[in-house]
C-alpha angles and dihedrals in degrees: 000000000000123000109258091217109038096021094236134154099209095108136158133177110257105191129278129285124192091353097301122101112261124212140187143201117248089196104050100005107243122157115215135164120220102252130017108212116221123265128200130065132289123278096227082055086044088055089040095059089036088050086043095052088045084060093061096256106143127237099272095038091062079052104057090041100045106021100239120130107258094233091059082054089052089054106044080052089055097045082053088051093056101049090054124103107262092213113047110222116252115188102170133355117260111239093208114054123168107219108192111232108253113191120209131179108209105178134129125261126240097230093167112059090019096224095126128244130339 
């Protein structure tokens, strides 16, 4: 067993904490366990959030369906966003395009009398 901050063998067990053998360094004083155990969740959880985002189910619903804190799912969508392209590449214009009908009203008020636009 060998210190993970001074690189020393001078070692002794130091209790256990949290049901895993504790040691310590007799030389700097560092107290270590033997294995850390990995946090964090899965990868396949991680794709199906993600999956799940991509679908058009909103933060807290992925949490209420997974588990996961919806701000872990905020951040792993973030961390997706980052490792996309900025610039998509467009290589030719399409000659067909869909545009979706938005409807606006532009006119003036009648702040005077109240009685809305004309």
């Amino acid at each position: 067993m060998i210190c993970p901050k001074c690189q020393s063998s001078n070692i002794s067990k130091n209790g256990v904490k949290r049901g895993k053998q504790n040691h310590i360094c007799k030389d700097c004083g560092r107290q270590f366990i033997d294995v850390y155990s990995p946090t964090g969740y899965p990868e396949e959880v991680k794709r199906h959030c993600l999956h799940l985002y991509v679908e058009g189910n909103g933060f807290r619903r992925i949490e209420r369906l997974t588990g996961v804190c919806h701000n872990t799912v905020i951040n792993w969508v973030k961390a997706a966003a980052k490792s996309l392209p900025q610039d998509p590449d467009y290589e030719e214009i399409p000659e067909v395009s869909q545009v979706d009908e938005l409807q606006t009203y532009v006119g003036k008020k009648n702040i005077k009398s109240g009685s809305g636009p004309l």
